[in-house]
N, CA, C and O atoms as a Maestro MAE file, in Angstrom:
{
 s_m_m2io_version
 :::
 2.0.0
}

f_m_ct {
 s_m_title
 :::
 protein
 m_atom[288] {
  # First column is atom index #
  i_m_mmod_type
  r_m_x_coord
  r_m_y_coord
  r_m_z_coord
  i_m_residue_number
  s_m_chain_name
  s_m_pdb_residue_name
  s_m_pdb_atom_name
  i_m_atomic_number
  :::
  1 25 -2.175 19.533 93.787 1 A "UNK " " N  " 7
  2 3 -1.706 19.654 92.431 1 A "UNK " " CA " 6
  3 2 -2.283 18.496 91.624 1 A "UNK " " C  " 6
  4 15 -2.229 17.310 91.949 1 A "UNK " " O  " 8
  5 25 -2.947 19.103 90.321 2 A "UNK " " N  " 7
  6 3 -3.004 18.026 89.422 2 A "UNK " " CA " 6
  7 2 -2.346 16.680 89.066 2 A "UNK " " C  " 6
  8 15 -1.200 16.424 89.436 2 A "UNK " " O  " 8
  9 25 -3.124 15.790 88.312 3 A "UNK " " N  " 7
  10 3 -1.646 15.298 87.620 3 A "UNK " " CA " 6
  11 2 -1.315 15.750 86.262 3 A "UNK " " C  " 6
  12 15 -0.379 15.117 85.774 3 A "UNK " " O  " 8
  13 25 -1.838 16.703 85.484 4 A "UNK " " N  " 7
  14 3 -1.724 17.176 84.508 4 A "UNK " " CA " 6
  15 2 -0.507 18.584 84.975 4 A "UNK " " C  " 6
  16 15 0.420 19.081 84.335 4 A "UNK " " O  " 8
  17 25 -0.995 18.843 86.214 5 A "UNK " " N  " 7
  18 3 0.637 20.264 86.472 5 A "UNK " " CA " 6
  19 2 1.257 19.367 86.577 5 A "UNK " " C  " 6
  20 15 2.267 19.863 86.078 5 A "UNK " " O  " 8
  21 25 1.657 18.024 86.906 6 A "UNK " " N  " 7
  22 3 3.060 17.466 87.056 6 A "UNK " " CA " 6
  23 2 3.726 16.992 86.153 6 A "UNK " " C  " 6
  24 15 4.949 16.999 86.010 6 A "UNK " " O  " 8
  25 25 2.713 16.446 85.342 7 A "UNK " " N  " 7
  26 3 3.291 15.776 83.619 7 A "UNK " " CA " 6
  27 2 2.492 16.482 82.730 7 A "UNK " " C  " 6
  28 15 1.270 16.331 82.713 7 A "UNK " " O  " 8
  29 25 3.275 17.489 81.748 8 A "UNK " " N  " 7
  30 3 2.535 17.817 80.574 8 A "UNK " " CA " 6
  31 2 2.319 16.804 79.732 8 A "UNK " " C  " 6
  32 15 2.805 15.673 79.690 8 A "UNK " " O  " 8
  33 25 1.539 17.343 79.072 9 A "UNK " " N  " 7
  34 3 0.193 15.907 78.227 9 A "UNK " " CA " 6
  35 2 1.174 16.133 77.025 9 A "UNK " " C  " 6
  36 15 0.968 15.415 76.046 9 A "UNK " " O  " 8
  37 25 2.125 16.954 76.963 10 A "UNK " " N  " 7
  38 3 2.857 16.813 75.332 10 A "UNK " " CA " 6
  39 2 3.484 15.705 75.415 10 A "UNK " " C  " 6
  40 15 4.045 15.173 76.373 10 A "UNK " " O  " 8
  41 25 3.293 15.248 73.867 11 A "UNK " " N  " 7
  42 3 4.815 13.953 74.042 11 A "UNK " " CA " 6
  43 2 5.989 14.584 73.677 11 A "UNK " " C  " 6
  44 15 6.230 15.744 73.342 11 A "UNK " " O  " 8
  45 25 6.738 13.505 73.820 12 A "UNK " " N  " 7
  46 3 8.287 13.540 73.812 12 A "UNK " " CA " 6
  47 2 8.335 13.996 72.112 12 A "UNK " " C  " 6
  48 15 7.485 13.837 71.236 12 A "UNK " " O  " 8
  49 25 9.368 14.470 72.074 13 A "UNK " " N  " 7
  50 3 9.762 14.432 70.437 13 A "UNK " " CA " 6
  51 2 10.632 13.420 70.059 13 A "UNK " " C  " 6
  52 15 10.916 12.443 70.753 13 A "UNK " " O  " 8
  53 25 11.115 13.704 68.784 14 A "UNK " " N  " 7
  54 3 12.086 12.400 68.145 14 A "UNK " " CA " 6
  55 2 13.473 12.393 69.098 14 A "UNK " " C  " 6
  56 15 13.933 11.301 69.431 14 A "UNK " " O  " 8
  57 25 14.053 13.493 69.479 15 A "UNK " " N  " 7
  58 3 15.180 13.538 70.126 15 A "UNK " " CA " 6
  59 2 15.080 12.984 71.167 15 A "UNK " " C  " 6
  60 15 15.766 12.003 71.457 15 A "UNK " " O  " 8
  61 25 13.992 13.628 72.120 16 A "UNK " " N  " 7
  62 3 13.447 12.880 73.062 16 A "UNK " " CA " 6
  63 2 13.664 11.102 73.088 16 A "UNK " " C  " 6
  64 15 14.434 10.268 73.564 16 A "UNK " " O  " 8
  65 25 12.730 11.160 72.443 17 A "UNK " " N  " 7
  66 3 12.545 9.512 72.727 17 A "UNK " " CA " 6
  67 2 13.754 8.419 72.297 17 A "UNK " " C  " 6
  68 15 13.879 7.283 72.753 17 A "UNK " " O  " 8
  69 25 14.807 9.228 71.063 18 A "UNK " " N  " 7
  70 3 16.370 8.158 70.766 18 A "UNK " " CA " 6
  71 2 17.047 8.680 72.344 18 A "UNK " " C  " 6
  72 15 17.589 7.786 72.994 18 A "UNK " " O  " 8
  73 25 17.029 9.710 72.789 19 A "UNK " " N  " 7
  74 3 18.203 10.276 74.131 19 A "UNK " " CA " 6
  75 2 17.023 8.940 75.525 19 A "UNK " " C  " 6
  76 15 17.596 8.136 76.260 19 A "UNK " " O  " 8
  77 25 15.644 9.086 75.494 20 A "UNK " " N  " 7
  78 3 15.269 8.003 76.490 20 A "UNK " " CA " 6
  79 2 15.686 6.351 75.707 20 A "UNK " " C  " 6
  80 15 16.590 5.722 76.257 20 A "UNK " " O  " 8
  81 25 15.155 5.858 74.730 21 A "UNK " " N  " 7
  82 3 15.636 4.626 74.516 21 A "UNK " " CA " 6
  83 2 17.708 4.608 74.388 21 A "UNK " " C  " 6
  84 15 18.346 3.556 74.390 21 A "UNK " " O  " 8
  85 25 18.026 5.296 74.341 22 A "UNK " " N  " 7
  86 3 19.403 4.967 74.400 22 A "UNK " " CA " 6
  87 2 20.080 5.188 75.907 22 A "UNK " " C  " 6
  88 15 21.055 4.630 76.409 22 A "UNK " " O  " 8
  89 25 19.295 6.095 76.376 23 A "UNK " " N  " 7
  90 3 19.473 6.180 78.098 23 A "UNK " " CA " 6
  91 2 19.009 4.692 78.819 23 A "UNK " " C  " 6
  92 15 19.619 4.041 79.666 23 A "UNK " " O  " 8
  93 25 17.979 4.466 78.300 24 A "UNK " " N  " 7
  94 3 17.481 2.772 78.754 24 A "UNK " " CA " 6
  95 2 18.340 1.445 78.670 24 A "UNK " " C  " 6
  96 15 18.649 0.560 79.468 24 A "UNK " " O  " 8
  97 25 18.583 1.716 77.334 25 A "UNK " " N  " 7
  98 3 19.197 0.576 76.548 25 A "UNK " " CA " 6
  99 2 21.035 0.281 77.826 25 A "UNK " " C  " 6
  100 15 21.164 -0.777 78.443 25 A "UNK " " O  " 8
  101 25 21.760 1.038 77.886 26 A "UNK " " N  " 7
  102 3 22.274 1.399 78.861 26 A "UNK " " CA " 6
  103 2 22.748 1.513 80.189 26 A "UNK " " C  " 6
  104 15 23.883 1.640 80.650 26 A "UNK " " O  " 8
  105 25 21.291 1.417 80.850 27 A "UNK " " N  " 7
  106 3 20.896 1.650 82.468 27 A "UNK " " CA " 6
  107 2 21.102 3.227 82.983 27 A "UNK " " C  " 6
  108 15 21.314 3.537 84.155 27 A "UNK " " O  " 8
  109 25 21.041 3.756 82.348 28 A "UNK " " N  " 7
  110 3 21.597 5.588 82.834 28 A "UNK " " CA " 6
  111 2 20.000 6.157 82.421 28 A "UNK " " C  " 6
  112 15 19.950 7.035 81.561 28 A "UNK " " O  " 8
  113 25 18.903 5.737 82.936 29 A "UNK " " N  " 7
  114 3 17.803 6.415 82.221 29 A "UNK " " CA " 6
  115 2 17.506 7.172 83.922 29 A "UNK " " C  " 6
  116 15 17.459 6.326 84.815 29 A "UNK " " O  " 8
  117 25 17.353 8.352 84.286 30 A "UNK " " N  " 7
  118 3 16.632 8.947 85.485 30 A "UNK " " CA " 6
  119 2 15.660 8.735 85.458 30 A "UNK " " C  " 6
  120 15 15.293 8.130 84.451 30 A "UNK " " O  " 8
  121 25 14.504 9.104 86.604 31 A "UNK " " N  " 7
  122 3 13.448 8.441 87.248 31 A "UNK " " CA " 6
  123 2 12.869 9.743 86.911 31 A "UNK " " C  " 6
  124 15 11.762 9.879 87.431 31 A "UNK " " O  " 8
  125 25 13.137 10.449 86.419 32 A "UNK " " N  " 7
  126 3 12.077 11.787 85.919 32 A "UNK " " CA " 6
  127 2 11.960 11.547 84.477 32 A "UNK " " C  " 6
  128 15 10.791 11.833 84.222 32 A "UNK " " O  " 8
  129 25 12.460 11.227 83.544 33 A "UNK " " N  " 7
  130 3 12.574 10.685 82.257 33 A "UNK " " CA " 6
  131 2 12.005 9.396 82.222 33 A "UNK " " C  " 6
  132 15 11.143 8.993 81.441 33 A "UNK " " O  " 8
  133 25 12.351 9.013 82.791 34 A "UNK " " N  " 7
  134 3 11.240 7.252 83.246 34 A "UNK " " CA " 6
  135 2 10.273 7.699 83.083 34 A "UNK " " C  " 6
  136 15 9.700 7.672 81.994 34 A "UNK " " O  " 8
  137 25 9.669 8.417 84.466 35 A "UNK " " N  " 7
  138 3 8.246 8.939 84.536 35 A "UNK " " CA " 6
  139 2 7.712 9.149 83.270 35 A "UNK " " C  " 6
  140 15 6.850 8.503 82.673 35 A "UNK " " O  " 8
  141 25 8.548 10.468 82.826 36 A "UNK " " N  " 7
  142 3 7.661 11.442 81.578 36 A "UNK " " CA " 6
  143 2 7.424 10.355 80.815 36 A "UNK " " C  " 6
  144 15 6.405 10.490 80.138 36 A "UNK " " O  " 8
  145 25 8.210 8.918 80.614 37 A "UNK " " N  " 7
  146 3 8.234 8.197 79.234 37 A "UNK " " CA " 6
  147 2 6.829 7.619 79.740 37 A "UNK " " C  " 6
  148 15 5.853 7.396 79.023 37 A "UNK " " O  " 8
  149 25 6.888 7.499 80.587 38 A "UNK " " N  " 7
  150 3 5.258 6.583 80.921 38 A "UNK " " CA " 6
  151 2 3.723 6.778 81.003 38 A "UNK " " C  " 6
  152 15 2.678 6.135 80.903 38 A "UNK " " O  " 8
  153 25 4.293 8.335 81.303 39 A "UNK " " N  " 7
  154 3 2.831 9.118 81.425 39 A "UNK " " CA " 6
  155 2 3.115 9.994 80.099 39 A "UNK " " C  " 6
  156 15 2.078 10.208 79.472 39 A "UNK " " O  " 8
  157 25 3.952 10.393 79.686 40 A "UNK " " N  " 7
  158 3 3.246 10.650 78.087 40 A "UNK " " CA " 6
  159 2 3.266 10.699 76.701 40 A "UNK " " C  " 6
  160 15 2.685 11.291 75.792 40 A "UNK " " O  " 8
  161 25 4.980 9.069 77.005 41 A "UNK " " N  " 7
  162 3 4.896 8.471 75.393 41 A "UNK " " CA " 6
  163 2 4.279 7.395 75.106 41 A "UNK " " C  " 6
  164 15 3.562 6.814 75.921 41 A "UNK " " O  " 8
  165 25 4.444 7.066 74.123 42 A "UNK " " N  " 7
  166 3 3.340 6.107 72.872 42 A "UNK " " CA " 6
  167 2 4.024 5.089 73.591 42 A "UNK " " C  " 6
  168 15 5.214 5.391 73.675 42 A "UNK " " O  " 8
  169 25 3.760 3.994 74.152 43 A "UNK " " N  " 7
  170 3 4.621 2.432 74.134 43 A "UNK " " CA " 6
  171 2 4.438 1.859 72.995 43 A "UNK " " C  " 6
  172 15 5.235 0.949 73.226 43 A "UNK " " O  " 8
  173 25 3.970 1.564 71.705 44 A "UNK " " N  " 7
  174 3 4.489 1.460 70.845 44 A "UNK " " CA " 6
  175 2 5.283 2.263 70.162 44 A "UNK " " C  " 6
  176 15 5.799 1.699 69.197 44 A "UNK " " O  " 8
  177 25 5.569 3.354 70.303 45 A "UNK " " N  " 7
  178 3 6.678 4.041 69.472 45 A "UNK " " CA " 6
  179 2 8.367 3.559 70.341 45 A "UNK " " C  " 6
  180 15 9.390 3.088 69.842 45 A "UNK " " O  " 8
  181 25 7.989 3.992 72.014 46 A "UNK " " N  " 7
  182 3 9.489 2.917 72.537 46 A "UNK " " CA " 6
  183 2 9.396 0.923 72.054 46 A "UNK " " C  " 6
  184 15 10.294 0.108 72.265 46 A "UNK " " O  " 8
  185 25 8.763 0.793 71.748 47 A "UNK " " N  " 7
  186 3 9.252 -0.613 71.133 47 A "UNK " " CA " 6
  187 2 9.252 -0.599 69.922 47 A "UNK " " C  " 6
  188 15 9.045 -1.755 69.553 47 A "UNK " " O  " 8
  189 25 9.375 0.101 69.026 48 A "UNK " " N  " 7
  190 3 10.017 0.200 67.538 48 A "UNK " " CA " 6
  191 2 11.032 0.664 67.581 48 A "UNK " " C  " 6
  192 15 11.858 0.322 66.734 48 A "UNK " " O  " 8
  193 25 11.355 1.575 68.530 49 A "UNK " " N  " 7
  194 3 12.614 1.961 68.515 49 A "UNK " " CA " 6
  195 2 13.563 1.208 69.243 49 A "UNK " " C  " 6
  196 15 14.765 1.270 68.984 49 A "UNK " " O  " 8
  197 25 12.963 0.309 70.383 50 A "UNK " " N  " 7
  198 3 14.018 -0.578 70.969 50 A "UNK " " CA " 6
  199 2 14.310 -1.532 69.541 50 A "UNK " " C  " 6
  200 15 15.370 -2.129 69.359 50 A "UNK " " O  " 8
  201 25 13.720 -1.538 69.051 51 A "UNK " " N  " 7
  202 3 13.907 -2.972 67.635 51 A "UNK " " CA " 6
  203 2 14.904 -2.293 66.881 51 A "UNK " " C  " 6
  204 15 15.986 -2.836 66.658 51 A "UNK " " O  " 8
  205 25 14.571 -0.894 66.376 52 A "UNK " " N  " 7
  206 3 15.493 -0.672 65.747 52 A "UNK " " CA " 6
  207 2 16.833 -0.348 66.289 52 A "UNK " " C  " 6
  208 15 17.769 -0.808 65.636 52 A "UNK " " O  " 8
  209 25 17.115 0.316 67.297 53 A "UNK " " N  " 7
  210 3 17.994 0.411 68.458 53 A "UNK " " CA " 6
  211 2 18.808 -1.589 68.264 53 A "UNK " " C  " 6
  212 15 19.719 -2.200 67.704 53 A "UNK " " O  " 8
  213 25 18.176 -1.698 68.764 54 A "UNK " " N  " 7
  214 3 18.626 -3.323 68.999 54 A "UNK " " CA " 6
  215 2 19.364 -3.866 67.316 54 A "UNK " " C  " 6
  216 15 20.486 -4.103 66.867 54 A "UNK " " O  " 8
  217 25 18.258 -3.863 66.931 55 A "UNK " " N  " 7
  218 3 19.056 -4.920 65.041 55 A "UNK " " CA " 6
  219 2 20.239 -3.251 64.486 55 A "UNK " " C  " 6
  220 15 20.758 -3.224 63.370 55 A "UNK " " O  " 8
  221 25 20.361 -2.494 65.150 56 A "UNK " " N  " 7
  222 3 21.613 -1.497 64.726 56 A "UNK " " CA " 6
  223 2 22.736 -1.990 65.112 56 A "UNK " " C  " 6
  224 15 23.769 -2.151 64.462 56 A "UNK " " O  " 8
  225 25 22.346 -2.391 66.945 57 A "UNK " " N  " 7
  226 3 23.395 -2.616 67.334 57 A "UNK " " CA " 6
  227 2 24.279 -3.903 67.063 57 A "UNK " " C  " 6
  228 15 25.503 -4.035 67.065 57 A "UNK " " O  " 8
  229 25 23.343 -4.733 66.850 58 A "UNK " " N  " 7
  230 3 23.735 -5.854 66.334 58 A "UNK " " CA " 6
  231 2 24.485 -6.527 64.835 58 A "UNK " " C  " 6
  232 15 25.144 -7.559 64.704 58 A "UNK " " O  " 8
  233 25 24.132 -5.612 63.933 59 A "UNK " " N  " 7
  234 3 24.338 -5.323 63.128 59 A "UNK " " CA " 6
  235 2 26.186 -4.195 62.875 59 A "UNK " " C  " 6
  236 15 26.968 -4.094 61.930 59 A "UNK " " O  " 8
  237 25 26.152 -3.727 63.967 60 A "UNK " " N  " 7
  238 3 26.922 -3.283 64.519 60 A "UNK " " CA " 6
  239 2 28.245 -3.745 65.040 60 A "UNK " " C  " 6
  240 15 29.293 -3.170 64.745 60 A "UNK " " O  " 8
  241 25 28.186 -4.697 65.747 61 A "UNK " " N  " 7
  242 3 28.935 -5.524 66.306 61 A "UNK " " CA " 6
  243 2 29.405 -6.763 64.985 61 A "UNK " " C  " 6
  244 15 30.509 -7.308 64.953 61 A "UNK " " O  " 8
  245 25 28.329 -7.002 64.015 62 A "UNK " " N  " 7
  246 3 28.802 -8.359 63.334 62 A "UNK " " CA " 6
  247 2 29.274 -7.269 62.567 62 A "UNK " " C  " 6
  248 15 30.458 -7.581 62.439 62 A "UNK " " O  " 8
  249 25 29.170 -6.503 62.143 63 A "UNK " " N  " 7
  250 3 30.500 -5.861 60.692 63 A "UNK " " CA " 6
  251 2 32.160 -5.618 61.546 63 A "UNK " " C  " 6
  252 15 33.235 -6.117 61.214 63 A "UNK " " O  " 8
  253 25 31.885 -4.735 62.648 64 A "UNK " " N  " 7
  254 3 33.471 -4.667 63.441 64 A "UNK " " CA " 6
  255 2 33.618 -5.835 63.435 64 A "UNK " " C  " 6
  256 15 34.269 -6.084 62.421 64 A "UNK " " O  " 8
  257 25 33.262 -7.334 64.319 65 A "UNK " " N  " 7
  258 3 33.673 -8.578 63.828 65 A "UNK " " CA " 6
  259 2 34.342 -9.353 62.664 65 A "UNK " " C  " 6
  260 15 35.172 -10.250 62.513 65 A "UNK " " O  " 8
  261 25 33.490 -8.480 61.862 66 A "UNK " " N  " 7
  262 3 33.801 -9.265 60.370 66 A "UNK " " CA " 6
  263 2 35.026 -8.290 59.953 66 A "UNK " " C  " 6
  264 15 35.558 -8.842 58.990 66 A "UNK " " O  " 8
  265 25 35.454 -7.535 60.139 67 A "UNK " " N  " 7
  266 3 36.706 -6.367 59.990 67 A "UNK " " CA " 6
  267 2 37.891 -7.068 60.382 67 A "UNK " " C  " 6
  268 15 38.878 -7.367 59.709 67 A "UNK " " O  " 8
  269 25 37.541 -7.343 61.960 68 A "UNK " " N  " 7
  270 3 38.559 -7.802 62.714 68 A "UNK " " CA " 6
  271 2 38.778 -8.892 62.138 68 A "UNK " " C  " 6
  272 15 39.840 -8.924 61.515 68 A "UNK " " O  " 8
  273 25 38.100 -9.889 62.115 69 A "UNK " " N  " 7
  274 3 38.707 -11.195 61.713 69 A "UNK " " CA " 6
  275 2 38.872 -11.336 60.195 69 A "UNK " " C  " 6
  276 15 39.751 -12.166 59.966 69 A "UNK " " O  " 8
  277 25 38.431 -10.909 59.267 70 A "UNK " " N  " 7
  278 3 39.272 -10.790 57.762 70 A "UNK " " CA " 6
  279 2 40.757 -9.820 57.787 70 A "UNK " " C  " 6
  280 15 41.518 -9.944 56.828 70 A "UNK " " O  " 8
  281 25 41.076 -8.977 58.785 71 A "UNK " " N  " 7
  282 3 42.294 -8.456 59.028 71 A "UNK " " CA " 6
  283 2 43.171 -9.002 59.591 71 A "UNK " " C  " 6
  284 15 44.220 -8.376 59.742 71 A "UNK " " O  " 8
  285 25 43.043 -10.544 60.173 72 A "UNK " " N  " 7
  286 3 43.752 -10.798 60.257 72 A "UNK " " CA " 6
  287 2 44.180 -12.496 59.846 72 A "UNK " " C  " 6
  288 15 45.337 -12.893 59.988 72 A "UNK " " O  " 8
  :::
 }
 m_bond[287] {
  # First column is bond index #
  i_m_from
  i_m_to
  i_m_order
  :::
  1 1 2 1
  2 2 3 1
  3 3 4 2
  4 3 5 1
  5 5 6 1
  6 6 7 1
  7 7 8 2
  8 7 9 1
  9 9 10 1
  10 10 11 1
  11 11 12 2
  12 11 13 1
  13 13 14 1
  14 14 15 1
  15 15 16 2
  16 15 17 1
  17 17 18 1
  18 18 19 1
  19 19 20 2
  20 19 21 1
  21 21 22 1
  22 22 23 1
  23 23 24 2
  24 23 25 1
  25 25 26 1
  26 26 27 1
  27 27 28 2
  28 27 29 1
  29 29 30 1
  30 30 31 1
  31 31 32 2
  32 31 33 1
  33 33 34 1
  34 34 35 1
  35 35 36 2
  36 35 37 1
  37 37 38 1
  38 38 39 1
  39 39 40 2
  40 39 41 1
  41 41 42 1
  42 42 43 1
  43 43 44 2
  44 43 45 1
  45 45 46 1
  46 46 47 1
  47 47 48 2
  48 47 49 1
  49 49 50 1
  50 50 51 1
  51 51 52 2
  52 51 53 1
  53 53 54 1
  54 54 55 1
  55 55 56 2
  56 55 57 1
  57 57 58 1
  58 58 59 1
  59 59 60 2
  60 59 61 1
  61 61 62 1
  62 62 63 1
  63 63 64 2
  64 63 65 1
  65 65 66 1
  66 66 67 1
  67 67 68 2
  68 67 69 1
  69 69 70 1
  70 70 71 1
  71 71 72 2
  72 71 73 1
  73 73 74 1
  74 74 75 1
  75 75 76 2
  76 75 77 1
  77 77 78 1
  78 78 79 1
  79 79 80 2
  80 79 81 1
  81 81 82 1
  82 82 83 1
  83 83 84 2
  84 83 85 1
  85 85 86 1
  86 86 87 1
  87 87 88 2
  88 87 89 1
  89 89 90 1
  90 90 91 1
  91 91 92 2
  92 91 93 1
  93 93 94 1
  94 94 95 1
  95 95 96 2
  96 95 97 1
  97 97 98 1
  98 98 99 1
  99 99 100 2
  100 99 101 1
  101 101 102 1
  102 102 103 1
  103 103 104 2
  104 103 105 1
  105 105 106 1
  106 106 107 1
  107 107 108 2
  108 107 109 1
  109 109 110 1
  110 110 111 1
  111 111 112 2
  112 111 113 1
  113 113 114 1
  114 114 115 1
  115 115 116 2
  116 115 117 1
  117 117 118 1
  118 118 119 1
  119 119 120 2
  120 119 121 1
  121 121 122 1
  122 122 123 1
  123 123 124 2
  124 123 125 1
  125 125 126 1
  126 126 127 1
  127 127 128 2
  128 127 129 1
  129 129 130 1
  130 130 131 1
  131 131 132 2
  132 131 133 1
  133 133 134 1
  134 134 135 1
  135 135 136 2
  136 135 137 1
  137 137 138 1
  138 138 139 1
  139 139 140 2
  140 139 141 1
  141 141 142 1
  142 142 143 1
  143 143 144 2
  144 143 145 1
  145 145 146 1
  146 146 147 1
  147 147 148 2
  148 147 149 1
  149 149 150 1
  150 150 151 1
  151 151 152 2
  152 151 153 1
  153 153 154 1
  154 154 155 1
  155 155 156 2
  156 155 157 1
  157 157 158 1
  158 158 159 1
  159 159 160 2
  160 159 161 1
  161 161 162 1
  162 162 163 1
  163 163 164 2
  164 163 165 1
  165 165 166 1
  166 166 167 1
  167 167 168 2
  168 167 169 1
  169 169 170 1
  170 170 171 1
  171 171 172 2
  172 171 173 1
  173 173 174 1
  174 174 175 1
  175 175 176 2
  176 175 177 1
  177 177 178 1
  178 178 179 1
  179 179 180 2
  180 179 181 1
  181 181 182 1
  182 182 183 1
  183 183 184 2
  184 183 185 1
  185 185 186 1
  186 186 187 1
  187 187 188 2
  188 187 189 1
  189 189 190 1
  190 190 191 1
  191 191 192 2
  192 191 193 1
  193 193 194 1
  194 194 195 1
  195 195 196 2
  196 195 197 1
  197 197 198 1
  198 198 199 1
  199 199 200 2
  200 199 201 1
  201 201 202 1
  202 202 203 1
  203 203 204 2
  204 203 205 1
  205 205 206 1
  206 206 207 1
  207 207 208 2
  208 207 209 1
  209 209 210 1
  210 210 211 1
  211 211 212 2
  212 211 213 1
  213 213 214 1
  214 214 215 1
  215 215 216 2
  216 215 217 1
  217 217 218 1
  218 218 219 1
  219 219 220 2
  220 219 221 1
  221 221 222 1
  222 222 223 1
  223 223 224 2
  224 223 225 1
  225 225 226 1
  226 226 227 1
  227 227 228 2
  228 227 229 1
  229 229 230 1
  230 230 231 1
  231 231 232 2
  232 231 233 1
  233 233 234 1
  234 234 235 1
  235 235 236 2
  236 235 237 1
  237 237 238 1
  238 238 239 1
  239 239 240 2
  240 239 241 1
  241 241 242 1
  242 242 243 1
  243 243 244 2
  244 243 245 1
  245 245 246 1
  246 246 247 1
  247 247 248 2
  248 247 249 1
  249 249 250 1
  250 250 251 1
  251 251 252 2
  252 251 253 1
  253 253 254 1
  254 254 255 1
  255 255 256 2
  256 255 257 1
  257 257 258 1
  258 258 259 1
  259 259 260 2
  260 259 261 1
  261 261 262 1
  262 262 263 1
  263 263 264 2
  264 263 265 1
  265 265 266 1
  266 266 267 1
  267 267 268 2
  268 267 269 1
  269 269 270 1
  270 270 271 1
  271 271 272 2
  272 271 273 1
  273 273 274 1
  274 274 275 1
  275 275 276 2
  276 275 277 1
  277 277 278 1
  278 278 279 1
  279 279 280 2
  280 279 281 1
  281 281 282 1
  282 282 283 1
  283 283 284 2
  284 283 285 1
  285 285 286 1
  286 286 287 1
  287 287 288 2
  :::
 }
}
């Protein structure tokens, strides 16, 4: 068998790639989704999205913070 029958050459789509970077981000990413991310997404498109992924979450956390502690 090829390696083209084992990994189609399509990339991931947008859904795709937020359901793998948020599966990552996590630790719940499978080793078949691993794969596909390696053999046939952009690595710069998963590190824009870890950035944005990342300054969300963070961003995230300092507003509930800032909630909590002006409430009380």
């Amino acid at each position: 068998m090829e390696l083209s029958d084992q990994h189609p050459s399509k990339k991931p789509g947008l859904g795709a790639l937020v359901k793998s970077i948020l599966a990552a981000a996590i630790g719940v990413q499978t080793n078949k989704n691993r794969e596909r991310d390696f053999t046939t997404g952009s690595p710069l498109a998963f590190i824009i999205g870890g950035f944005i992924f990342t300054a969300l979450f963070i961003a995230s956390i300092a507003i509930i913070v800032g909630f909590v502690t002006s409430s009380q």
